[in-house]
N, C-alpha and C positions, 0 to 999 in steps of 0.2 A: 465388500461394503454394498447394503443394498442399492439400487441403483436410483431411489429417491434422494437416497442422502448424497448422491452425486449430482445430483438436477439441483437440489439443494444449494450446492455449493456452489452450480454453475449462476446461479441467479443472486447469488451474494456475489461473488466474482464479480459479476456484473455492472448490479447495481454499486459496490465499493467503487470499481474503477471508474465507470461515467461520472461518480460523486468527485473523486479524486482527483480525474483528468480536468471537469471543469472546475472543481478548488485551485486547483494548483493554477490550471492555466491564467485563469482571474487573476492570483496575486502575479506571479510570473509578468506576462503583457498586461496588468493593471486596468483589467475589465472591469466595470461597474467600480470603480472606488474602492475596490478591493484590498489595496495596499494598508492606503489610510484605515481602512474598516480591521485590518487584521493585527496593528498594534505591533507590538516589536516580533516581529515573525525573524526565520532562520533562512535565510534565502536557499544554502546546501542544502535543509531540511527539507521545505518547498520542493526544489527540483528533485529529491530521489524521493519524494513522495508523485510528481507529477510522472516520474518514467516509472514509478509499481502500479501508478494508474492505468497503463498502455496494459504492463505485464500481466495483469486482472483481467484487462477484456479480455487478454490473446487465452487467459487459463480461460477462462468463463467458453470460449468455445473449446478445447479441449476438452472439457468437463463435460459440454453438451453432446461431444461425437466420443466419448468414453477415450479419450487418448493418452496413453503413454505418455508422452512428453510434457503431460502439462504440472507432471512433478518436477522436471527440470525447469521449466516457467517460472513456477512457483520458490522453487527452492534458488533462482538467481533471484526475485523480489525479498526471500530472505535474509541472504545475505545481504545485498543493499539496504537494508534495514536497518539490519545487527551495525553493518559498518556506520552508518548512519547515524543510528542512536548512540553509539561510542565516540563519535565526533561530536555528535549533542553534549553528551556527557562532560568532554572534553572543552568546548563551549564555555557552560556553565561552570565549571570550575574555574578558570581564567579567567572570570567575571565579569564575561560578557552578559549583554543583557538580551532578555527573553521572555514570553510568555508563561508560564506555568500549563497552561490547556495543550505546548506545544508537547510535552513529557507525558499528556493526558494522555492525546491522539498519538502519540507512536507506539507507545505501552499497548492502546486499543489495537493499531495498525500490528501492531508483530503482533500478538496473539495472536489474532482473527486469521495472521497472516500462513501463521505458522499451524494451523487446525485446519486451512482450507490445504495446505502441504502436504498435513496428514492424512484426508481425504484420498487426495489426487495419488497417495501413494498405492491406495490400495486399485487403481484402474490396474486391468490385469491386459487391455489391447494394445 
């Protein structure tokens, strides 16, 4: 992979996770109103979205110093995800109640998550 599209990825990485870490954090410790502001949120959701926030910056420097390990990063934010969404999943069918943007945003989040994976696979240091 050329090495733009790994600087690439280190600055999505990036900017995902500072986005994530302070979302999450917000609703989590109920910074600025954030609770009330976000409507029937999934609090399991929230926190394994708030620890792939961590796992983002730590790939985001991986990506920058071309590192090995930042598919293994990457690929434990996956799982957490998969597992994640399958608990949403499970959620919502027992008919609990929930946002619809919550199913938006993890659909976005594993994609996104799962391409920055593919990226990182191809680091050869």
């Amino acid at each position: 992979m050329k090495p733009g599209v790994i600087k690439l990825a280190a600055f999505v990485s990036l900017i995902l996770g500072l986005a994530t870490v302070f979302a999450g954090g917000s609703v989590i410790f109920d910074l600025f109103g954030m609770r009330e502001r976000q409507g029937n949120y999934v609090l399991f959701v929230v926190w394994a979205n708030f620890i792939c926030g961590f796992l983002y910056i730590i790939s985001s420097f991986g990506f920058f110093k071309f590192k090995k390990w930042t598919v293994r990063v990457l690929g434990l934010a996956v799982v957490i995800l998969l597992v994640t969404f399958s608990g949403l999943v499970i959620w919502i069918l027992k008919g609990n109640i929930y946002e619809t943007k919550t199913v938006a945003a993890m659909s976005f989040r594993t994609v996104i998550t799962l391409a920055l994976w593919w990226v990182a696979k191809s680091i050869r240091q």
